[in-house]
N, C-alpha and C positions, 0 to 999 in steps of 0.2 A: 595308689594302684589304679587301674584302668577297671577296676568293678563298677556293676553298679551298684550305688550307695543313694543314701538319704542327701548326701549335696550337692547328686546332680541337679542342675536344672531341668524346668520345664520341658521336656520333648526329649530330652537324652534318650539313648537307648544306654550307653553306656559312655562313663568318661573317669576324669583322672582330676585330680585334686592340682596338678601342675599344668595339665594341656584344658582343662576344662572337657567337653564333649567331646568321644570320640566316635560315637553314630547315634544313629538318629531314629527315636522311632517313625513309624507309616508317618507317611503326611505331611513329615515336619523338612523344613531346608537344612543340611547346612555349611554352617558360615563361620569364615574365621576371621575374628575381630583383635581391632590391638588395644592391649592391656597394658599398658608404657611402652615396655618396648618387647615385649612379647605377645605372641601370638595365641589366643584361646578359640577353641570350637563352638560355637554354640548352634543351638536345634532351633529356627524360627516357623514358625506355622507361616510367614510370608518375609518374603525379601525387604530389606531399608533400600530407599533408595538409591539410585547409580550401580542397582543389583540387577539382575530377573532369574528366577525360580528354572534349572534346569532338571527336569525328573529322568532320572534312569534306573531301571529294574535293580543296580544295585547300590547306588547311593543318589540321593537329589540333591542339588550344592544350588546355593547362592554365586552368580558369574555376574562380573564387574561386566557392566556397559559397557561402550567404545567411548575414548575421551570424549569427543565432542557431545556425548547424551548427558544429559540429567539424568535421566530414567528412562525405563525401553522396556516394550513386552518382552523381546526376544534377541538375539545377536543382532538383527538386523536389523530391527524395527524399533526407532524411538519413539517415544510420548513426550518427552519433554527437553529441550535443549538449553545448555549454558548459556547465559549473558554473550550475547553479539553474535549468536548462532540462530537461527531459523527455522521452526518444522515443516517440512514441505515430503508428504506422502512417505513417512516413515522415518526418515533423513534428517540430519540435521545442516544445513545451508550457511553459508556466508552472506547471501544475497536470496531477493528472488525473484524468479524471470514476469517479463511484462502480464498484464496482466493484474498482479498479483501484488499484494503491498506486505511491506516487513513490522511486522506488527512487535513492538519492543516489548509492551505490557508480556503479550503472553508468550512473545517468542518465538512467532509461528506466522508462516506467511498467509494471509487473509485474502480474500477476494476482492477488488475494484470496486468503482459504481458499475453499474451495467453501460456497453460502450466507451467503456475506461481502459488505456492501456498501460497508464503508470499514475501511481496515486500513493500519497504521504500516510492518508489512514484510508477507511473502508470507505465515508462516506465524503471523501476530497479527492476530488483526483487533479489531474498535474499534466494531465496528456491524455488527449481521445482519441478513438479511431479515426482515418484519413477523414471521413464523411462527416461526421459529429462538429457541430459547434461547442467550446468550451464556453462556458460561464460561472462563477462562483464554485469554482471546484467539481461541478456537474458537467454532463454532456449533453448536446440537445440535437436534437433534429434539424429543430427552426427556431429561430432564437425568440423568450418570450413577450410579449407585452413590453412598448419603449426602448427595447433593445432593437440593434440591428446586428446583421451579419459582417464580419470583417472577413473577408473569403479568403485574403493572403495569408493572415494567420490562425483561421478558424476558429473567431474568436468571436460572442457574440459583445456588441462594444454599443454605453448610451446611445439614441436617435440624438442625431444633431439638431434637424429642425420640426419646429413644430407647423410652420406655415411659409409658403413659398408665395411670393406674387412678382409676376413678370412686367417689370416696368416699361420696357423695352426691347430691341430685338439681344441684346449685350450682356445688360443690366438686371440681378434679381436681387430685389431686398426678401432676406428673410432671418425670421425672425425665430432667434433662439429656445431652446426650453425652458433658459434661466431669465429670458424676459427680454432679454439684448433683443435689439434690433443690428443686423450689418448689411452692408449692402456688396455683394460680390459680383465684381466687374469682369465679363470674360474677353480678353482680346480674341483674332482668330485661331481657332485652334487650340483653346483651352479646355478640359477637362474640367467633370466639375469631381473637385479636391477640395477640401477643408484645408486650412494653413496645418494641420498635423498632417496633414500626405493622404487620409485614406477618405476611400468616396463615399458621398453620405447616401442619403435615401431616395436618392434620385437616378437618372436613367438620364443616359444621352442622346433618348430618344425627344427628353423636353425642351434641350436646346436645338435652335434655329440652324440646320446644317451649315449656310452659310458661313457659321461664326469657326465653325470647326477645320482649321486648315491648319495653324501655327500654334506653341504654345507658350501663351503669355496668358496671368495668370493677376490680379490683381485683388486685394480685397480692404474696403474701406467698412470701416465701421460708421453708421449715422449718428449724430449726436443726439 
């Protein structure tokens, strides 16, 4: 029968020995769960997960999320997202826009370092703003202590040298971080470049205008 009896469950207001609950007292959800292959009512004081609680003056049910949620306060608003989905302001994402990193632990898109427009975790980032130097997964101003600036790719990159001496109007030996001594020969019109392409900590205000008309490039190491 649909009475109530001694085997409803907890929150029944009334049920059936075949359907299980068929309302519900004050307060309670509900919710209809599967029992093999049948369907039973039950009265829950709060929704299971991949639910959220909907109240109306004449019954309050347990309503299934939207596929892509784990759980959600409300139709439109999740709290928690499936494996490969993202929370981002109630939503559940694919992605998430710059800015903002795809946090897998909890599922949910995190904030950058500060000056960070794309980053693997919170405190790595992988790309700064146009102005920023990158270094070790941070952004900097100015790059810190023994590093210099690489402006082409905004990159803060070891100091080359630790000491410079001008031998001649041509000719500078100088001398490495790692102890090397080389001595780099500039024809007219050289550039001062390291053999990797990029300029070191120098200014072409220290070379002899003279020498700067052609570019030939030389560099011998001292024994």
């Amino acid at each position: 029968s649909s009475s109530v009896s001694s085997d409803c469950q907890a929150g029944c207001a009334t049920c059936s020995a075949l359907n299980g609950c068929l309302s519900c007292k004050p307060r309670f959800f509900f919710h209809l769960e599967l029992d093999g292959i049948r369907q039973r009512g039950t009265c829950l004081s709060s929704c299971p997960r991949g639910y959220f609680g909907a109240r109306s003056p004449l019954i309050s049910t347990c309503t299934k999320c939207k596929a892509d949620c784990a759980s959600c306060f409300s139709e439109n608003f999740c709290t928690r997202c499936h494996p490969g989905r993202f929370l981002l302001r109630g939503k559940c994402e694919s992605s998430c826009p710059n800015g903002l990193t795809a946090n897998t632990a909890l599922r949910e898109c995190t904030e950058c370092p500060a000056g960070c427009e794309q980053c693997v975790r919170r405190n790595m980032c992988t790309r700064c703003r146009a102005d920023l130097y990158h270094l070790h997964g941070q952004c900097h101003h100015t790059c810190p202590n023994n590093f210099e600036p690489y402006v082409q790719l905004m990159q803060c990159v070891p100091r080359i040298f630790s000491s410079l001496i001008v031998d001649r109007l041509l000719k500078f030996t100088v001398r490495l971080d790692n102890g090397q001594v080389g001595v780099l020969v500039f024809g007219k019109g050289a550039r001062l470049f390291t053999g990797g392409g990029r300029k070191p900590a120098l200014d072409e205000s220290s070379v002899p205008r003279a020498s700067l008309v052609t570019p030939v490039l030389v560099c011998q190491r001292s024994g």
